[in-house]
N, C-alpha and C positions, 0 to 999 in steps of 0.2 A: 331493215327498212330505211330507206335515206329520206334527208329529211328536209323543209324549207322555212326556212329563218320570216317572218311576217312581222311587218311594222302595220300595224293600221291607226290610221286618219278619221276619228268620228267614233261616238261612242255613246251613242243615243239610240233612237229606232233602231236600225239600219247595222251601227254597233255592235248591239244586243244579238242583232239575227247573226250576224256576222261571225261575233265570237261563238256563240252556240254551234255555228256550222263545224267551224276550227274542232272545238273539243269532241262533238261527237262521231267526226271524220274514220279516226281510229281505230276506234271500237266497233263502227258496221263496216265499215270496208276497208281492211288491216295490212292489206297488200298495195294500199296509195300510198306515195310518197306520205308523209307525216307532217303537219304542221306543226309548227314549233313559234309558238303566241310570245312574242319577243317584248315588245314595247306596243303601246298604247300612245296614243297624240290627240290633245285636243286641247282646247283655248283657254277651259276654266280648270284650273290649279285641283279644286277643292274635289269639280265634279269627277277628271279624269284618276284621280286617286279614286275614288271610291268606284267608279267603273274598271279599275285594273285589278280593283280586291276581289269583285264581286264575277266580273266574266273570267279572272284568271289569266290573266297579263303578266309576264316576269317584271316590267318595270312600266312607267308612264315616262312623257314628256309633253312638255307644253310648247316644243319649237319642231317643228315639221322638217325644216330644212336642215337642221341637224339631224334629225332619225334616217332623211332620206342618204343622207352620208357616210351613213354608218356603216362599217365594212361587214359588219356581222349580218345583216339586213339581207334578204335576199328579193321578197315580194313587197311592192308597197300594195295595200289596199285602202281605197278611197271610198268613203261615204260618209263625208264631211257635205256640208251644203253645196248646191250646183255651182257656185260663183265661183268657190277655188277649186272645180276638177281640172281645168285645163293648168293652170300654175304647176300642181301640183304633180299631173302627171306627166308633163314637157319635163320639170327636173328631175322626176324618175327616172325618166327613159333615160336620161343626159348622163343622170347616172349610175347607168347601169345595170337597171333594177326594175325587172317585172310588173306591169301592173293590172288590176283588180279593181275597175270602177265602176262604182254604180250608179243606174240613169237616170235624169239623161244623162248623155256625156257631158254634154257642154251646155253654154249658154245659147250660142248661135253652131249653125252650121259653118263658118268660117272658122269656131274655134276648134271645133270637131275633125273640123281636117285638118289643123295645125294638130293636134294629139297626134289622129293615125300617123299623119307623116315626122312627128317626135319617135316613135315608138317601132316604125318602120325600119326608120334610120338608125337608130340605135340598135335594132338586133332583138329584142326585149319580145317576153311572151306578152302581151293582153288582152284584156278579158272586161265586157261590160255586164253588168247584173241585171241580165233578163232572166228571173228565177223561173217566172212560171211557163218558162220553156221543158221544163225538168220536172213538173209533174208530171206521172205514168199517164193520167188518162189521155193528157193532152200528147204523149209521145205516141201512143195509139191511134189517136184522130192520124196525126201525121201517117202514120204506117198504113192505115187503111187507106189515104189517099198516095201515097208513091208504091203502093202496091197496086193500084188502078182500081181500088175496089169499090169505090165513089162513083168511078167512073170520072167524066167530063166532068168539072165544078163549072159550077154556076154563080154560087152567090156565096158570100161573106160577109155576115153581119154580129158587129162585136160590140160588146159595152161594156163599160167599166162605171157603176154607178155607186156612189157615196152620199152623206148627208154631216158629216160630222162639224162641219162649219153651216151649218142652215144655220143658226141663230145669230143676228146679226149684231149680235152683244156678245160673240164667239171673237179672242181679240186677234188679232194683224199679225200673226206670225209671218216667217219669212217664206212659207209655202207663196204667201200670198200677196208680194213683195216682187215683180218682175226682175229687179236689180240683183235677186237671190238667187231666185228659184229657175228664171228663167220665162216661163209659163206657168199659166195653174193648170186646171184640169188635164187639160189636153197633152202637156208636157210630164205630167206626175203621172196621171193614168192612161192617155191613151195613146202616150210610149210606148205602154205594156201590150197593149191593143193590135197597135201599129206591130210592133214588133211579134207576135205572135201569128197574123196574119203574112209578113213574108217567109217564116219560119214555115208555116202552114202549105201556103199557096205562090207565094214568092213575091216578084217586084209590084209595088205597086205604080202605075205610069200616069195617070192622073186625080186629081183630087179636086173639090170644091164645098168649103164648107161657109158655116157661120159660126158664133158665139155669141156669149151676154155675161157680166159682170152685173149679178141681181143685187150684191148689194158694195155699195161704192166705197163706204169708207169705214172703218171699224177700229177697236179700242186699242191707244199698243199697249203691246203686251209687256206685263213685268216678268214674266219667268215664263220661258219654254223649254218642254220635256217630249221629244217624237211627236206626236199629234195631238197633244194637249198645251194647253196655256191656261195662264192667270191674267187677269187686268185688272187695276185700282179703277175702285169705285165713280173716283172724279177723274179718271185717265182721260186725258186730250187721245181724238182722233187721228189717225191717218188714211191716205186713199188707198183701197184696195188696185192695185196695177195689173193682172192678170185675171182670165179669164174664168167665172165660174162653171161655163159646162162650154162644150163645144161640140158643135153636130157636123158630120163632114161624109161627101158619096166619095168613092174612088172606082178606077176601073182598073184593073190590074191587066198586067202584061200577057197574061194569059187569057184575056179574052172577059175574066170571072169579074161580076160584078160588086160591089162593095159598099157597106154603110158602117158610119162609125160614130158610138156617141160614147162622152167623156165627162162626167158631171160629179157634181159634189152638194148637187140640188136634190137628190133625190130619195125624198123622206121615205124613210125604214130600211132603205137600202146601206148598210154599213159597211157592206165591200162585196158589193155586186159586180165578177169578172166573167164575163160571158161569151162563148159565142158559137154563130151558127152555122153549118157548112150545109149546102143543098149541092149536091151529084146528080149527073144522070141515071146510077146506081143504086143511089141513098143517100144517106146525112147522117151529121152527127151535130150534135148538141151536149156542148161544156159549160157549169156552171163551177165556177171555184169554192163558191159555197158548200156544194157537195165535191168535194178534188177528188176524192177517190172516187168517182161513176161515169162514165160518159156512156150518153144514149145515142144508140146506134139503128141506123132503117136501111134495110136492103129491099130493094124494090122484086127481087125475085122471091120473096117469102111468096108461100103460098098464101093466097088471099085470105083464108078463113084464120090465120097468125099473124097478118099482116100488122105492124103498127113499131114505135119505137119500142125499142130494147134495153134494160138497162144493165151495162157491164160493169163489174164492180173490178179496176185493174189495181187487183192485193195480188193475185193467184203471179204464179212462177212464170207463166207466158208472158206476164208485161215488165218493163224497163225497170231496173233497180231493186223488184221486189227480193228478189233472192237475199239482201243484204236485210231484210226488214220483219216482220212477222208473218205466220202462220195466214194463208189464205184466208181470208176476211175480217183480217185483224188494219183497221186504217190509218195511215199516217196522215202528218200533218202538213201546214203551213210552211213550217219551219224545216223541213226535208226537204223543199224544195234550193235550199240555200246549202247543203248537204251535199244532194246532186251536182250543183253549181261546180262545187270542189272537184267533185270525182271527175268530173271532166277536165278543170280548169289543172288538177296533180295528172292526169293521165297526159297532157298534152307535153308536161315535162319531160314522162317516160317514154314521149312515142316521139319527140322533137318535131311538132307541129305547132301551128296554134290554134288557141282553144276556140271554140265555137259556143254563143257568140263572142265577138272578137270586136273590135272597135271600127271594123270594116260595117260591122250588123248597127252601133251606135249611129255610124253618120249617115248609112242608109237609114233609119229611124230619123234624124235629126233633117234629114233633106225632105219628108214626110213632112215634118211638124212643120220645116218652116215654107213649104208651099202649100198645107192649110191657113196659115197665116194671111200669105201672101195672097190668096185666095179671098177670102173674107174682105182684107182690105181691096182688092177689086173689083171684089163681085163680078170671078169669072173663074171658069175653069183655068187649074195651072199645070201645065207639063211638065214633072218632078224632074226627068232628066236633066231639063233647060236649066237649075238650080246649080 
């Protein structure tokens, strides 16, 4: 089995999913290249030791630009905050070394195509972490629709809804911190959105949306951990800088019509990823809540059956099960960062590059930022013109 040397950058959320991908790579599917969990990089001394004990890291370090150096090094993987992915992976590619980051890519679309064209230039495989491209059911939607079994689309309507910051004594982490993050909602979730609809149905050619930041300033935070924080009781404010939810229509290039909503307002919702496809044929309907099922309508049913269907893709016919459990036995969350791999080590064995690629980031990134550009002028924008 040959094998690829990994440094990773970030060791929180993202981290966690990260390194769990790594270690259970092997074991379901033994004929991938192998990863081999080298080093560990992140800013605090105390936390990255104990995250290299616990995910299983041969070493840590606290300087990034040393690891990237490192001749032993083969992949860098990024999932460090939005601010440093372009730093970090311009000197990858510089030096010589593959990378693995997750989205968005960048801050702005400027920076995003200074990466691709780092990464081009150097020769170097990359890869952006759109995971939930690599759940089965949603690789089925796909297959039902470039099989023509949809028929003509019509309509795309996706959502990504949250609540875990409604309380506005919830403190100012740097999701929510423009300077950081980039964007809120729209940028963290409906990236995933954006991106799963060209993956789906392909470019999208215009957009026009709005947004709202419902609450403006909030506590800073004394300690943050992935999606949780603390804040002192008498903590001085700061201003919230990105957007708490963001609603946006699109018309894609294909004719197919498009809604898109992105929020972190919506009570009970805890990680609501959804969306809907309408065909001349049928539709399908994904919810992430339920990953393994997507409900399926074929308009040739006989009328007296007619109505959604719901498939449950464990069984051998859909994408990856074969590596996984016994027909209706369901995986998880976290397989979808698994998948990520088997692609991202396949594209090694087959000397291409992986899909998505950082080509699918700045198409996502040219999205976000002519929704933006949209809102502020209250008009439709031509994503091309970007």
């Amino acid at each position: 089995m040959k094998k690829m040397n990994v440094g990773m950058i970030g060791y929180k959320f993202m981290g966690k999913a990260h390194s769990h991908a790594y270690r259970d790579l092997p074991m379901f599917f033994p004929k991938s290249i192998k990863p081999i969990m080298k080093v560990i990089c992140g800013r605090d001394p105390l936390g990255v030791a104990e995250a290299a004990t616990q995910f299983g890291w041969e070493e840590y370090t606290t300087d990034w630009k040393q690891l990237i150096e490192r001749t032993d090094i083969d992949l860098i993987d990024i999932n460090a905050p939005s601010d440093v992915h372009k730093e970090i992976a311009i000197a990858a590619a510089k030096a010589g070394k593959h990378v693995f980051c997750e989205k968005p890519l960048a801050l702005t679309l400027a920076d995003s195509r200074e990466m691709l064209k780092a990464v081009e230039g150097a020769g170097v495989k990359h890869m952006v972490g759109f995971n939930y491209r690599f759940t089965p059911a949603v690789m089925l939607a796909k297959k039902l629709i470039d099989e023509g079994r949809l028929g003509d689309i019509y309509h795309f309507r996706g959502w990504f809804l949250q609540d875990w910051v409604i309380d506005p004594n919830f403190p100012l982490v740097w999701r929510l911190q423009k300077e950081v993050a980039g964007s809120g909602s729209l940028g963290d979730l409906g990236a995933h959105t954006i991106d799963l609809a060209h993956y789906l149905l392909g470019d999208i050619s215009d957009v026009i949306g709005m947004n709202e930041t419902f609450i403006k300033e909030r506590p800073l935070p004394s300690n943050m951990t992935g999606l949780s924080a603390t804040s002192e009781q008498t903590s001085e404010k700061g201003p919230v800088t990105v957007d708490d939810a963001t609603l946006f229509m699109a018309r894609f290039a294909n004719g197919a019509l498009g809604s898109f909503e992105a929020t972190r307002f919506a009570t009970g919702h805890r990680s609501t990823n959804s969306f809907e496809i309408n065909g001349s044929k049928g539709s399908v309907i994904f919810d992430f809540e339920r990953m393994n099922e997507l409900q399926v309508y074929f308009t040739d049913d006989k009328d007296d059956v007619q109505g959604f269907r719901r498939v449950l893709a464990t069984d051998p016919a859909h994408a990856y099960s074969e590596a996984w459990w016994p027909a209706g036995h369901t995986i998880g969350y976290e397989h979808t960062f698994i998948h990520s791999l088997v692609e991202l080590m396949a594209s090694f064995e087959e000397n291409r590059q992986p899909i998505p690629s950082f080509v699918d980031g700045v198409k996502c990134q040219q999205v976000l930022e002519a929704v933006d550009l949209s809102i502020e002028k209250r008009q439709w924008i031509r994503v091309s013109d970007l």
